[in-house]
N, C-alpha and C positions, 0 to 999 in steps of 0.2 A: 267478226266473231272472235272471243277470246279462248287459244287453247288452255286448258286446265291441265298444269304436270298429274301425271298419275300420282294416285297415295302413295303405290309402293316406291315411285322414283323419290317423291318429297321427302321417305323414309328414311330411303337410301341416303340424299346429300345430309338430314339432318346427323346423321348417325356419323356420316362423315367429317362436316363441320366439329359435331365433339370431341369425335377422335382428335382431329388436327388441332383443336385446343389445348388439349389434353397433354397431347404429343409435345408442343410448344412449353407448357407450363413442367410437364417433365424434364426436357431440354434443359430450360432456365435455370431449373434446382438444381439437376446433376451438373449443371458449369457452376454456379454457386458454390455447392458442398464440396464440390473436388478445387475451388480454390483458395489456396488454407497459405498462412504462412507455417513454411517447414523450419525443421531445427535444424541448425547450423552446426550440423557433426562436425567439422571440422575445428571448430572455435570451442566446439563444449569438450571433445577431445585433448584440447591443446590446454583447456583449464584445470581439469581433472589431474591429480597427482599420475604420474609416471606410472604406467603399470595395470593399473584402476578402471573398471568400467562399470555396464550397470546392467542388471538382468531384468528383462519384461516377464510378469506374469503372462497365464494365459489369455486373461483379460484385459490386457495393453496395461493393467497395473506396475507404474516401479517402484520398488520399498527401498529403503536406506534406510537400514536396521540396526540398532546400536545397539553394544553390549550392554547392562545395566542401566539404561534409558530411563526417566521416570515420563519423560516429555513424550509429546505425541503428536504429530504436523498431519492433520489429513487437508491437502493442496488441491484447487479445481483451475486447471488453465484457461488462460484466455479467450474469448469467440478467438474460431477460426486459428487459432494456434496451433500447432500440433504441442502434443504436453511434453515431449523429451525436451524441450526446450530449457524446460525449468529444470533443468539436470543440475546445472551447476550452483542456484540457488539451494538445493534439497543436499546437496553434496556439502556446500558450506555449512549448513543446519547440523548436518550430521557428525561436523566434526566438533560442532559443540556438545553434542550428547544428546541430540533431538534424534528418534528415530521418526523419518519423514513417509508418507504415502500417498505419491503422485499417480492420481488418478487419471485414465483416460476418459475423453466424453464423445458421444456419437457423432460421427461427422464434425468435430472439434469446435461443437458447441456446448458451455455446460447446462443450458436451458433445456437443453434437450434431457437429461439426466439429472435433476437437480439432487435427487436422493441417490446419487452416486457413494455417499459416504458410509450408509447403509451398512451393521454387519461389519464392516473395517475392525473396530475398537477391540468387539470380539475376540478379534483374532490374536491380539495382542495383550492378552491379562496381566501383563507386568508393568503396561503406563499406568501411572498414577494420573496424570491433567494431561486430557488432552484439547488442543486447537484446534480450530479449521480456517481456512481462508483461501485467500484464490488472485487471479490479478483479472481485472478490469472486465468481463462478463462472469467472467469465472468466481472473483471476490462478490457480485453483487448476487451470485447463486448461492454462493456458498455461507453468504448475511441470509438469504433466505431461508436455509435451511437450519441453518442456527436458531434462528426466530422458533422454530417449529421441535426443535432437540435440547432449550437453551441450560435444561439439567443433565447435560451428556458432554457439555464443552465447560472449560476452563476460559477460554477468549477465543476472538477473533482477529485474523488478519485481513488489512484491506489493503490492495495493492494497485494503486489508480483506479479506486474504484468507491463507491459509495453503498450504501445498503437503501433499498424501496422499501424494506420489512421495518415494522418499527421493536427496536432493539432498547429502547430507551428508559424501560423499565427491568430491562433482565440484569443477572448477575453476572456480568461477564466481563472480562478486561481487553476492550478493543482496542486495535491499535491500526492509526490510517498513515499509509505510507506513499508519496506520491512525488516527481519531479519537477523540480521550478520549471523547466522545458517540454514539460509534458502538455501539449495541443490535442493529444486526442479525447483524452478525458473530460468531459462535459462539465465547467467548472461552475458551471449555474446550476445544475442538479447538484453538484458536491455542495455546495451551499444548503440549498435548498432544502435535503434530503438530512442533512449535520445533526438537525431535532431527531431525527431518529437514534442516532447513538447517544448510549449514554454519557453525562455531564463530564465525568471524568475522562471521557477517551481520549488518548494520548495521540497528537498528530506531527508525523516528522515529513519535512521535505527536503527533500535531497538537492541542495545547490548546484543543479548542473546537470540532476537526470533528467531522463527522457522518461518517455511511455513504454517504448518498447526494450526500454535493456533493464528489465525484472528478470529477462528471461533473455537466452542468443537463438534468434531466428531473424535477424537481420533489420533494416531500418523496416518501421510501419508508415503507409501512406497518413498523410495531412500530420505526423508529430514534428515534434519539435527539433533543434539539434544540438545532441547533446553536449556537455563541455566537461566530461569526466566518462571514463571508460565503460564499459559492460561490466568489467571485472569489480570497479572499484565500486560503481551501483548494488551491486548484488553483495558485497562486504559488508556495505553500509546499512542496505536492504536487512541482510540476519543479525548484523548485531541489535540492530534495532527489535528487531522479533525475537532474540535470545532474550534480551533486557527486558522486554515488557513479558516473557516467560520468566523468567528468577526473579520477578519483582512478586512473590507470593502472598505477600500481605496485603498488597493493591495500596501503598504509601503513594503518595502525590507523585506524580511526575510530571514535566515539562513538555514543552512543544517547541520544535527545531523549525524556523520558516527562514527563507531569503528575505536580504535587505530590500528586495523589489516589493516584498509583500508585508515587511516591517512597516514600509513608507507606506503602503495602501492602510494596514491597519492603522496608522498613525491619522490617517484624515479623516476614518471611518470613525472611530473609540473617541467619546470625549473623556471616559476616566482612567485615565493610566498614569504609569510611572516610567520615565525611561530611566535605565541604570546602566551607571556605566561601574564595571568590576576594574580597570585598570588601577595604580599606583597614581597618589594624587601630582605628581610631576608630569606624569604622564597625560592625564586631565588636564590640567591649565595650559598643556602646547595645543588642545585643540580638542574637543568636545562637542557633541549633538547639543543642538540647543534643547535648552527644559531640561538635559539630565541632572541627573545627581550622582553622587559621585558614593559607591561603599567599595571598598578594594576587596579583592578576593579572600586577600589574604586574611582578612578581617572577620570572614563568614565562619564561626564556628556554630555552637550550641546554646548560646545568648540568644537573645531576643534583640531584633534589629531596631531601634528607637527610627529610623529613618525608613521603614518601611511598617506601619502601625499595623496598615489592615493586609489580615493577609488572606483576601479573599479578589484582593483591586491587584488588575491587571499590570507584571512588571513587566517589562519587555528590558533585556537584557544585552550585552555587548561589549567586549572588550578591544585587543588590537585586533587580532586575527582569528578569532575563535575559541579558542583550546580555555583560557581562562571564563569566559561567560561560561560554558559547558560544564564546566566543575561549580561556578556558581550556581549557575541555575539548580542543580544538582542538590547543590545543599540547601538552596532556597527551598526546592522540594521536600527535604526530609525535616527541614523545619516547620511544614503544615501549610506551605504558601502551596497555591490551590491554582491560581494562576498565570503562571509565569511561560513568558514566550523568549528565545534565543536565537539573535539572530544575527551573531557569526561575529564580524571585526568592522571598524570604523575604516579601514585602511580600503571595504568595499562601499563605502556609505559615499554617494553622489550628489546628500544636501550640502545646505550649509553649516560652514562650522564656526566653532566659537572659539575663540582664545582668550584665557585668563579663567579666574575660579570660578 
């Protein structure tokens, strides 16, 4: 004979069994949301001028307010990051005359509050253009909500990060900023996702960053390691967001990559030009094969008879940097459209050539 559990007993373990589901999937979240990378007070204290620190609103908001500001940074941090981390990014902004506002997000995700930005601007009737942007979950919220306000912002920052939203028809001046060292950032979606921004967006990579030092809350799991500081990342980081801010007319600008990603474009591109800015002495002891040779010095307000279209891809380079960077420069304000730089010959691993 088969005993049959009573209903009420069957009730009883059903109600049970849920709870303990329940109970488990609550577990999981609260260890989840309570494991966050924290900000590295010590390293953001030791950055900060002498004296200097920074006041949270009541709403975990921090502002770095500047007197006669025209600029305006509304910033969304990382998944899982805590946001004081971006102190000393928001700190350097500030000392160029960006008043910055680092917002907190729930449980240190910004997907959870994407309209975080909400109401900010308001507050502040004296910016004239303002920004938004964010680093790596935070920059792809902060693309989304751009996407959704795109007559309320002046650009965008992306900071290891890409936008899902399509941006590619707004008016706005983005700017993608990311580390040749940088392993956590999905670099097949960064591709992939690139159509969304629009034609003109300007993309710098930083030779030597990482993922995680946009910000100081210490290494992140599976990045990369970096070969240039936190300090010197997050300099490199604002000037670069200062520069794509005081560029107000939206004149052509260039694109900063490593020679690791020079030589990838170089097998990917069948139409370019490689240029090399050095002094033609300096040329014939030793040059990329295919370049061409226009010296920096030579770039003014002319028209380059050696570079006709100036729509075709130049990828640029001198010894060590500093002279392609002021070329490209001026190649830019010349109406060249697409020009990439990418640093010094003294890091270039191919082959080289001697003689003219």
């Amino acid at each position: 004979m088969i005993k049959r559990t009573p209903k009420s007993k069957r009730s009883i373990i059903a109600v049970a069994a849920v709870t303990l589901v329940l109970a488990v999937v609550v577990g999981a979240c609260a260890i989840y949301l309570g494991d966050y990378y924290r900000a590295d007070i010590e390293a953001i204290q030791a950055f900060l001028p002498q004296g200097s620190g920074w006041e949270e609103m009541p709403d975990g908001t921090v502002v770095f307010e500047c007197d006669d500001a025209t600029k305006g940074f509304i910033f969304y941090p990382g998944g899982k990051v805590e946001h004081t981390a971006y102190i000393p990014l928001m700190q350097t902004l500030s000392e160029h005359g960006v008043t910055c506002v680092l917002v907190e997000m729930p449980f240190h995700l910004a997907v959870l509050d994407i309209n975080a930005a909400d109401g900010i601007q308001k507050d502040y009737p004296e910016i004239e253009d303002w920004y938004i942007g964010g680093h790596s979950l935070g920059g792809s919220m902060a693309a989304s909500y751009a996407a959704s306000h795109t007559d309320d912002f002046a650009g965008l920052v992306l900071l290891g990060a890409y936008s899902t939203a399509d941006l590619s028809e707004a008016n706005l001046a983005v700017l993608s900023v990311y580390g040749s060292e940088d392993k956590v950032m999905n670099r097949e979606n960064y591709e992939n996702y690139r159509s969304n921004l629009p034609t003109d967006f300007t993309e710098v990579v930083i030779d030597g960053g990482c993922h995680a030092n946009f910000g100081m809350y210490g290494a992140q799991d599976g990045d990369g390691t970096p070969r240039i500081t936190k300090e010197e990342q997050i300099a490199r980081t604002a000037d670069a967001i200062v520069t794509m801010m005081m560029n107000e007319n939206r004149t052509n600008t260039y694109r900063q990559i490593s020679v690791d990603d020079a030589i990838a474009m170089m097998a990917q591109e069948d139409d370019y030009i490689i240029l090399d800015v050095r002094r033609p002495d300096e040329f014939v002891e030793g040059h990329i094969p295919n370049a061409i040779n226009v010296p920096n010095e030579t770039i003014g307000t002319d028209e380059i008879p050696a570079l006709p279209d100036k729509h075709q891809l130049v990828m640029v380079y001198c010894r060590s940097g500093r002279r392609s960077k002021e070329a490209a420069a001026k190649l830019a304000a010349l109406g060249y459209t697409n020009i990439v730089e990418f640093g010094g010959i003294h890091d270039w691993t191919g082959e080289v050539v001697i003689g003219g």
